[in-house]
DRENZA-468452 format. One record per residue (C-alpha): residue in one letter; z, x, y. Coordinates in steps of 0.25 Angstrom, whole numbers, padded with zeros to 4 digits, always signed. Example, Ala and Ser with C-alpha at 12.3 -4.5 7.8 and 13.67 -1.06 7.14 Angstrom:
a+0031+0049-0018s+0029+0055-0004
***
This chain:
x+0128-0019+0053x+0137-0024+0041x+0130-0031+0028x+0129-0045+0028x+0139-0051+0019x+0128-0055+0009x+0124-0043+0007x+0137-0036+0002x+0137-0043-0011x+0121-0039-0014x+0126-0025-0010x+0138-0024-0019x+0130-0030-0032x+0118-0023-0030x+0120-0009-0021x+0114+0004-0029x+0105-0004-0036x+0090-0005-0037x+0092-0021-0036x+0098-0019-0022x+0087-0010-0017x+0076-0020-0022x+0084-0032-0017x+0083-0021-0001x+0066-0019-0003x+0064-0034-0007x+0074-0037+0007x+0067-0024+0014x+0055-0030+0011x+0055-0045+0016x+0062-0042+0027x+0052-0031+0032x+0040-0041+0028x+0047-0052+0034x+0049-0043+0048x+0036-0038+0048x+0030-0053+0048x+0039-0057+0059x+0034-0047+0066x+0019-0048+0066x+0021-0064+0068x+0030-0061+0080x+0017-0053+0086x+0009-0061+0081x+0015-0074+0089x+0019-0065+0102x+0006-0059+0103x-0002-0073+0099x+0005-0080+0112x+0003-0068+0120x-0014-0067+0117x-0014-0081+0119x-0006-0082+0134x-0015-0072+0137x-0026-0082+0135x-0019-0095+0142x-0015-0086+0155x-0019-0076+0161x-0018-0063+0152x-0017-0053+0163x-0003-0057+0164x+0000-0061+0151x-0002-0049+0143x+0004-0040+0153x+0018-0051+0154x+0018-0052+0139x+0018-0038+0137x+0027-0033+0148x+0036-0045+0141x+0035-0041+0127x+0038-0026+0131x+0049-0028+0139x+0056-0037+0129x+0053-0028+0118x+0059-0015+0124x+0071-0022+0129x+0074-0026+0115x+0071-0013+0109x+0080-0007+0120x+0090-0016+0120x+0093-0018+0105x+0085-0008+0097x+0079+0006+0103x+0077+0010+0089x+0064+0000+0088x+0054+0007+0098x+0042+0011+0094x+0036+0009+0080x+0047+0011+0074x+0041+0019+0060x+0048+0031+0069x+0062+0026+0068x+0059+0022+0053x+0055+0036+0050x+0066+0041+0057x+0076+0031+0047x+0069+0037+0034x+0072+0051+0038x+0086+0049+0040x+0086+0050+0055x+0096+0039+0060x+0090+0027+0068x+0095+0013+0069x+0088+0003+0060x+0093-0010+0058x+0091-0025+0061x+0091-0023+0076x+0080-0014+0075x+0070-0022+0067x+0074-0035+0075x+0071-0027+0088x+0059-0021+0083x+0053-0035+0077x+0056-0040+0091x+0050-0031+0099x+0038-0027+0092x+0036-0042+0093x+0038-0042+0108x+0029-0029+0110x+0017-0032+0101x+0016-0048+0103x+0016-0043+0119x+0002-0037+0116x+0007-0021+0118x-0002-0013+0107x+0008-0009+0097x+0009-0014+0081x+0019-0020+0072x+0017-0012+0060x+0026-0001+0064x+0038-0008+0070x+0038-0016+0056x+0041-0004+0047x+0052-0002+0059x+0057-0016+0056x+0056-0015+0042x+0064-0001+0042x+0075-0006+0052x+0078-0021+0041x+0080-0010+0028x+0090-0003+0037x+0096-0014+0040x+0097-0018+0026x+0101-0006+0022x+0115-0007+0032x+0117-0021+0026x+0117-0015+0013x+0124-0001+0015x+0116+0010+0007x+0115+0025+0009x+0106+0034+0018x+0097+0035+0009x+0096+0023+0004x+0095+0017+0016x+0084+0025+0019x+0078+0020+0008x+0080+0005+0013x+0074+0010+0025x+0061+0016+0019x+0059+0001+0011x+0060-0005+0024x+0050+0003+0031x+0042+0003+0019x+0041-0013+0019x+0039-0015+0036x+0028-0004+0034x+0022-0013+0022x+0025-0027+0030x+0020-0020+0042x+0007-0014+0036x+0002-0024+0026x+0005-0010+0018x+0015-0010+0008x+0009+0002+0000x+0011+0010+0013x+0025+0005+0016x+0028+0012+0002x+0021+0026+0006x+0028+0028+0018x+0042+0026+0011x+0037+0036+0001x+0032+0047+0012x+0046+0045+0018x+0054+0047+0005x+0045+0057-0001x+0057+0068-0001x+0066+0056-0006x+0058+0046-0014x+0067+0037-0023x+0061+0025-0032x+0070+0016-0025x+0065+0020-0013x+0051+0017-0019x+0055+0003-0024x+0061-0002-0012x+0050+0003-0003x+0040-0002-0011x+0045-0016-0013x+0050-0018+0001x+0037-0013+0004x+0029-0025-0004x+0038-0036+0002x+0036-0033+0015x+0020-0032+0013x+0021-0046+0005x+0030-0052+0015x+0023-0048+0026x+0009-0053+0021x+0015-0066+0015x+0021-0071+0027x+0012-0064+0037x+0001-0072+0032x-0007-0061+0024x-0004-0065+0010x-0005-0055-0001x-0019-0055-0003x-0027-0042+0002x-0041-0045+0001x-0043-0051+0014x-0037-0039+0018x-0047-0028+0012x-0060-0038+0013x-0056-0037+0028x-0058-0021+0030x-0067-0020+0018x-0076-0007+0023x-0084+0004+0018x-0090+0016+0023x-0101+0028+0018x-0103+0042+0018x-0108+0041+0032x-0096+0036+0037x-0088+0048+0034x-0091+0057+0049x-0090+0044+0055x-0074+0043+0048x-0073+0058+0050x-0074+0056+0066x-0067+0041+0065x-0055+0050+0059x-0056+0062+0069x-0056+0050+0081x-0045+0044+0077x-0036+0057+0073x-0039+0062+0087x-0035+0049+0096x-0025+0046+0086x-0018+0059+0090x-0020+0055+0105x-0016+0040+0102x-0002+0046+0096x-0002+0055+0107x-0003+0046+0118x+0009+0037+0113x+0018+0050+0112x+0014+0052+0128x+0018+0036+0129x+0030+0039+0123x+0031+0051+0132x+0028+0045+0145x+0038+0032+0141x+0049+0039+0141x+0046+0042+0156x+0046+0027+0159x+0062+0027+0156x+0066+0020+0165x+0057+0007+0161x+0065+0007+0150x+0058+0003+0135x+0058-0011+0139x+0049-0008+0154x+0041+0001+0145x+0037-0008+0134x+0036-0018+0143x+0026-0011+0154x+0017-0006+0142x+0015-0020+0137x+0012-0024+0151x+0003-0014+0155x-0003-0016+0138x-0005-0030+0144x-0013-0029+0156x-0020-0017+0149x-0025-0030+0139x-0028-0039+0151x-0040-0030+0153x-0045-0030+0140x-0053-0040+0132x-0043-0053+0126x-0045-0049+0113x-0037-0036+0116x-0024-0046+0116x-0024-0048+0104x-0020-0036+0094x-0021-0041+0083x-0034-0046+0084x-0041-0034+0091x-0037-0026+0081x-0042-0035+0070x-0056-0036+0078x-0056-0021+0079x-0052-0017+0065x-0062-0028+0060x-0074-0021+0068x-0077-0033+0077x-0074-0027+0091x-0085-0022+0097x-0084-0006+0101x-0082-0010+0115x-0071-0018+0113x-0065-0007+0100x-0065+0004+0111x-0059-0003+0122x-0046-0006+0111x-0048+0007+0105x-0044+0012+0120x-0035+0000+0125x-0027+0000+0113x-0026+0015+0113x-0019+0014+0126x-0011+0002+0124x-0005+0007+0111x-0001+0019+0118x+0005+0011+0130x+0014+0003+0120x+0018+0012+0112x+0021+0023+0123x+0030+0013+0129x+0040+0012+0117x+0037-0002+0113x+0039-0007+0098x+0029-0008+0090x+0019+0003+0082x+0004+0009+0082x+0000+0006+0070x-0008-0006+0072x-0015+0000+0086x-0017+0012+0079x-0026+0004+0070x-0032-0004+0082x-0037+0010+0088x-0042+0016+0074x-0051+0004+0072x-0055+0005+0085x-0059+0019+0084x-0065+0017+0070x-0074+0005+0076x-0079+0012+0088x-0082+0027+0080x-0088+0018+0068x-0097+0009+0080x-0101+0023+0085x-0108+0029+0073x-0114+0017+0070x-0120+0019+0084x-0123+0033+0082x-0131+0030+0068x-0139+0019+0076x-0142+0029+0087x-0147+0041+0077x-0155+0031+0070x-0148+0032+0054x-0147+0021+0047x-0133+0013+0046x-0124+0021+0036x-0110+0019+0044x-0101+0009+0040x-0098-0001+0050x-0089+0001+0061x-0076-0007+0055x-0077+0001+0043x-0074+0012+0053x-0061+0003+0062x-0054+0003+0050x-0057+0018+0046x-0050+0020+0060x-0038+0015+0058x-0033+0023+0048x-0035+0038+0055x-0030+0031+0069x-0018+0023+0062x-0013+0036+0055x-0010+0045+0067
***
């Protein structure tokens, strides 16, 4: 794609200069911020419309249509106009930084935005977190071939991008910053520090700002305040050896998804995405209403105010879905139903040793059982 004609006189003033590669982060940054927004209120509106047709009509057709929609249109456009945004996409970006040649560009960011949209906002269980670092990834590039620069450099564009869609994305600009470092470790530069890092801090103000968060963090840590005892520590230790163990078979069972896709050729991506989110739908017709709504059982989970009947029927309905979605190629990550099944996990071992304790008669050391939902997300999350 050739530069823009505004961009040409920029280019000659400034190219080679630290001015230029602070003017790229700063650019990096909003854009990233501003994609990662667009993409969590596209979800947000889809999804919304969706929960509540499934309450005006009848949601055993309404899930099921909606998800066999949204995954149809989602692989066509995928197919059609950018194979490269399958999947997560953190693959393709690592690819990028390691010098293997993928396509990353405009078309790819718009194509993921889209889709992602489409697949997520349809109700199949996949998150957003990971397709943003994709998206952020795929506008450096594109930056970079506006403003021709050389491998390396462009490289480093690239890293600054994935670096501010991870901060956007996560709500963790600290974390976008590390992972640029662990990938340049064997070439670390301070303009590749500087750009990272400030690309990084727009896109986390400009995602909070505008996604209605502000900067302020104390709602934030009152929310998950917790705090555990010496007793808790066998408890943690078998929480961690749970979640390592059906981790590995969660990761697992998506390679055999992968495995077993490739099998249904002939569907093509668009019949495969689109049969998962209608089988995803009815799957959901048979569970409780508050299982349609993401967002919000996750929330109720991670907050400890499921009880553990219904924690275990999502701990196992949305292990299965997420492997359903995923296996089938569909856009979109597993980060945040990785964290959905950790603080299940955490919630229903924490509710069993505070039942142990009550049956062998001690008295009530354990910290409560939320303390132990969030405890799960971090082991499960990880793998």
């Amino acid at each position: 794609m050739r530069s823009p004609f505004f961009v040409l006189p920029l280019r000659d003033l400034l190219i080679g200069s630290k001015q230029l590669a602070i003017v790229e982060a700063c650019v990096i940054g909003l854009v990233s911020g501003l994609a990662a927004v667009l993409l969590k209120q596209g979800i947000g509106l889809l999804g919304g419309w969706r929960v509540q047709m499934s309450y005006q009509f009848a949601a055993w057709w309404v899930l099921p249509v909606f998800g066999l929609v949204g995954g149809v249109l989602a692989g066509l456009l995928v197919e059609r106009l950018a194979p490269e945004a399958v999947g997560s996409g953190i693959p393709q970006v690592k690819a990028a930084l390691a010098n293997v040649p993928i396509i990353l560009n405009l078309r790819v960011a718009i194509v993921k935005l889209a889709s992602v949209i489409l697949v997520v906002g349809s109700g199949m269980n996949v998150g957003r977190q990971g397709p943003t670092v994709h998206v952020g990834a795929a506008l450096a590039a594109q930056l970079s071939q506006w403003i021709p620069a050389s491998p390396e450099y462009r490289r480093q564009l690239i890293a600054a991008g994935t670096a501010a869609g991870l901060a956007a994305g996560f709500n963790a600009p600290i974390s976008g910053v590390l992972f640029v470092v662990e990938e340049f470790l064997q070439d670390f530069s301070g303009i590749t520090l500087g750009t990272a890092i400030l690309a990084s801090f727009i896109g986390a103000v400009v995602s909070r700002l505008l996604g209605g968060r502000g900067l302020s963090l104390d709602p934030l840590m009152t929310a998950y305040e917790a705090s555990f005892s010496l007793q808790d520590v066998p408890v943690f230790l078998l929480l961690g050896l749970l979640a390592g163990l059906l981790g590995a078979l969660f990761h697992r069972g998506i390679f055999a998804g992968l495995t077993l896709n490739r099998r249904l050729s002939p569907l093509g991506l668009p019949g495969r995405i689109g049969l998962a989110g209608l089988v995803s739908g009815l799957i959901v017709t048979q569970l409780p209403a508050t299982f349609r709504d993401n967002t919000g059982l996750q929330d109720m989970i991670s907050a400890g105010d499921a009880g553990w009947q219904v924690t275990l029927l999502a701990f196992v309905a949305k292990f299965l879905l997420t492997l359903l979605a995923v296996g089938s190629g569909a856009p979109g990550g597993i980060f945040s139903p990785s964290l959905v099944l950790g603080a299940a996990l955490g919630y229903l071992v924490g509710t069993g040793a505070h039942q142990l304790e009550s049956l062998m008669g001690l008295a009530d050391g354990l910290s409560s059982p939320s303390t132990y939902a969030l405890a799960g997300m971090e082991p499960f999350s990880v793998r």
